[in-house]
C-alpha positions in Angstrom: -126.5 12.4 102.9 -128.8 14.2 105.3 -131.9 12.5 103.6 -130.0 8.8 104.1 -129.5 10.0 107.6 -133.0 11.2 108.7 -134.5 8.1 106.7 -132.1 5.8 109.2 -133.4 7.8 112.4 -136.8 6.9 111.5 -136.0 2.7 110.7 -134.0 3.0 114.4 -137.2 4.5 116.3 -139.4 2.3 114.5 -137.2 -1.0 115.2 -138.0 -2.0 118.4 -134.8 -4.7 118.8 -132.3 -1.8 117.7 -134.0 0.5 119.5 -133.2 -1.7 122.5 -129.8 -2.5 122.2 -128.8 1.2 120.9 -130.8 3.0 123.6 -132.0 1.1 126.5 -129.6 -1.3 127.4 -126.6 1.0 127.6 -128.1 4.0 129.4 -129.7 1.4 132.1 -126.2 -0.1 132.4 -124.6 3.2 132.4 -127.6 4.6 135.1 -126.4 1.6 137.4 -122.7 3.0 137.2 -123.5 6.4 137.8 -125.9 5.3 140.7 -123.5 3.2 142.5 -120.4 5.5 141.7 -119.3 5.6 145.0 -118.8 1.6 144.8 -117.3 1.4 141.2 -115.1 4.7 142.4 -113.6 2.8 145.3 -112.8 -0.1 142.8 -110.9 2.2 140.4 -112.1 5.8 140.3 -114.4 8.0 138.9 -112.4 8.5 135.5 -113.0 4.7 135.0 -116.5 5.3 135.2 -116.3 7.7 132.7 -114.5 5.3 130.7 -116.6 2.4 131.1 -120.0 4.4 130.9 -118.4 6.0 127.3 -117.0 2.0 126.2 -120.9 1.0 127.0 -122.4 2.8 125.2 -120.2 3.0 122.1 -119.8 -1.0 122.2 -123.8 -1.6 122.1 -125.3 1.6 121.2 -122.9 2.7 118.2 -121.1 -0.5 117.4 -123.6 -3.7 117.3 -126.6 -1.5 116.6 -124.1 0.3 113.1 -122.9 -3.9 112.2 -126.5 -4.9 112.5 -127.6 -1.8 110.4 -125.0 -2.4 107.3 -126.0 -5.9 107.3 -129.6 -5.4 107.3 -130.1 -2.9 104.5 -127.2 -5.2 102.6 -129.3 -7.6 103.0 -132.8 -5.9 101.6 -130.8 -4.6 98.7 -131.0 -1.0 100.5 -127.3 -0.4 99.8 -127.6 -1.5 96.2 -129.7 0.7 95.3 -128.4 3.6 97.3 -125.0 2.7 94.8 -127.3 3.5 92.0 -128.0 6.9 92.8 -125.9 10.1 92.7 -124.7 9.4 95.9 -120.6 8.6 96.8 -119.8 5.5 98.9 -118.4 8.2 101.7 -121.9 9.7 101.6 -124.2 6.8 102.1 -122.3 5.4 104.7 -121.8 8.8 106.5 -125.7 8.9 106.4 -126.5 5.5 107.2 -124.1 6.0 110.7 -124.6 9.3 111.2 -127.9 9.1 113.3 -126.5 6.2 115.8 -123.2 7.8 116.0 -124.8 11.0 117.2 -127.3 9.1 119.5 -124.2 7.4 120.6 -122.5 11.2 121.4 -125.9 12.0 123.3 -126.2 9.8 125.2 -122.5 9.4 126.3 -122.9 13.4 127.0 -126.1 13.2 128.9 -125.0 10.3 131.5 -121.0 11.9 132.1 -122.8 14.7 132.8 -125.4 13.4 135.5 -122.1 11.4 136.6 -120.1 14.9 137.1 -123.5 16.8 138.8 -123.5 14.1 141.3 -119.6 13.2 142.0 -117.8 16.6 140.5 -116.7 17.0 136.7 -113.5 15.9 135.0 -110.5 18.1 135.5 -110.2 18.5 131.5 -113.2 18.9 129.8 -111.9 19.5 126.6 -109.0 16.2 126.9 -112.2 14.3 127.4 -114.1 15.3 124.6 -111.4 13.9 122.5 -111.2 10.8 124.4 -115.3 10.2 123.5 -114.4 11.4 119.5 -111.4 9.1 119.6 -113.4 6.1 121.1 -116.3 6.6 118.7 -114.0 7.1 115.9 -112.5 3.4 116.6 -116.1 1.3 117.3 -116.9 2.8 114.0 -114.1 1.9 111.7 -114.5 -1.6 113.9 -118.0 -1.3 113.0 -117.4 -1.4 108.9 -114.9 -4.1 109.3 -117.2 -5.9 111.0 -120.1 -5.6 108.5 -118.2 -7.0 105.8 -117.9 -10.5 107.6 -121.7 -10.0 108.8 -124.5 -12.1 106.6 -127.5 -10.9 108.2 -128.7 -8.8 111.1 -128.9 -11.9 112.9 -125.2 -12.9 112.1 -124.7 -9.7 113.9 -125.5 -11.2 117.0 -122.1 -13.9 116.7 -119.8 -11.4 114.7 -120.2 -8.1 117.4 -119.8 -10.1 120.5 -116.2 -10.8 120.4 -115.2 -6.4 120.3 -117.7 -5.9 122.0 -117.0 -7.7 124.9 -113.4 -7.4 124.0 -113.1 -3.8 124.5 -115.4 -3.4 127.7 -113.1 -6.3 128.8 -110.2 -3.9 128.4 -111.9 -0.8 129.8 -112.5 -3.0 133.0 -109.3 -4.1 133.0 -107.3 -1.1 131.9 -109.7 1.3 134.0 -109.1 -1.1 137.3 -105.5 -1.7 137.4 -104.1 1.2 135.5 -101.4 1.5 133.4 -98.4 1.3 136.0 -97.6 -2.5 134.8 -97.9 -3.5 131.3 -98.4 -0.4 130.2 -97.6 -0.6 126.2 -99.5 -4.0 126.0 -102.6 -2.5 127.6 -102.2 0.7 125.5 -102.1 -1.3 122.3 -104.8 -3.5 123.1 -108.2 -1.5 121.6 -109.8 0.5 123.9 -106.7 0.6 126.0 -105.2 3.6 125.1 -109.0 5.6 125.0 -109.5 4.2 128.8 -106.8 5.7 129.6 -106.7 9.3 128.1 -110.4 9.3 129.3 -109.3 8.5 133.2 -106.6 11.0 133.0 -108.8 13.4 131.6 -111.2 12.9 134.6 -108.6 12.6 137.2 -106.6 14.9 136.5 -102.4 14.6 137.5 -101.2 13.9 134.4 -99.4 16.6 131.3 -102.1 17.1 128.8 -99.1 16.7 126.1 -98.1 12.8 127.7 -102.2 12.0 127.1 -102.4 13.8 123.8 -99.7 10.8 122.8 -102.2 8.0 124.0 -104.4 9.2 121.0 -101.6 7.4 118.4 -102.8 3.8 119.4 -106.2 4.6 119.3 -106.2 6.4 116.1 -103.7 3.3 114.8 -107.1 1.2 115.4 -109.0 3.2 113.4 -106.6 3.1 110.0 -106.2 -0.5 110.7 -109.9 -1.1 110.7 -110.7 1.2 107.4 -108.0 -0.8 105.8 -110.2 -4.2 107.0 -112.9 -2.5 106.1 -111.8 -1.3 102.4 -110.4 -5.1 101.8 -114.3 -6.8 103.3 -116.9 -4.7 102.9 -119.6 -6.1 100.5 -122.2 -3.8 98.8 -124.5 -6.8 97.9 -125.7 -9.5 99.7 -122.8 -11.8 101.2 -123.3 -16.1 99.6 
């Protein structure tokens, strides 16, 4: 697995679009956030920051760049052959997203962080680690359902978009306006539930049992989208 994954770190420093989309884009869209937090605070608050900045990166940086990796070594006959070897299915795939999962975790770290130096930390540190394992632990069970309906890396362009704006859609959204109205449809919605346990996490005012409860919906994304992903995933290349 470790070999898989340090093999994959390599192709993603090498691959200049990837690189892109899974490292630049997201931390200059999350530096913009943290930059101007005083403005985006003012429109919801600093935990929707947090939420957005984490939704950012785990949207382009985890999911698009994981779909567009699947499909690609699909594609080359990379997964084929890694069938052939000793290697479980659990084990290949857990190297082949293991190095933009934790460059994911990095850089969500690194830029709450700078955002907590410059406008004061989150009132529960540990609530919000589990909000960012929760979040990343959806994009990438969205991520293998995904791939199986993704030809080529360059399908990945048209299948990603929809979650991808879908759920930074619903960050915005649930991040703005809260959770006062509407509050079980915007939970359910993905993404709804993480924004939330993330702001309350950051802000602070609210039991740590009544977020602990937002983690059901959240985690209920994550079976449904190993069950997609059981039923479409394709080891070969898709006709």
């Amino acid at each position: 697995m470790l070999s898989i994954a340090s093999s994959e770190l390599i192709q993603i420093f090498r691959n200049r679009l990837v690189l892109v989309t899974s490292l630049i884009v997201p931390v200059a869209v999350c530096v913009l956030f943290v930059r101007q937090h005083e403005t985006f605070a003012a429109i919801g608050s600093l935990g929707y920051i947090a939420a957005i900045v984490t939704f950012t990166v785990a949207a382009f940086g985890l999911y698009a760049t994981a779909v567009t990796t699947l499909a690609s070594r699909r594609q080359n006959l990379f997964l084929k052959r890694l069938r052939s070897t000793a290697a479980g299915d659990a084990r290949i795939l857990t190297g082949l997203l293991l190095p933009v999962a934790v460059l994911a975790l990095i850089q969500v770290a690194a830029i709450l962080t700078a955002l907590a130096v410059i406008a004061g930390g989150p009132s529960n540190v540990a609530l919000l680690v589990v909000a960012v394992l929760a979040t990343v632990a959806m994009m990438i069970g969205l991520a293998l359902a995904t791939a199986g309906l993704t030809n080529s890396p360059e399908h990945a362009q048209v299948t990603t978009l929809p979650v991808t704006l879908g759920v930074i859609a619903v960050a915005s959204w649930v991040g703005i306006t809260g959770t006062a109205d509407l509050a079980w449809v915007k939970r359910l919605l993905p993404g709804g539930a993480a924004t939330e346990l993330t702001r309350n996490a950051w802000n602070g005012g609210v039991a740590v049992t009544d977020s602990l409860l937002l983690l059901a919906p959240t985690l209920g994304w994550v079976v449904i989208a190993v069950a997609l992903a059981t039923r479409l995933f394709r080891w070969e290349p898709r006709r």
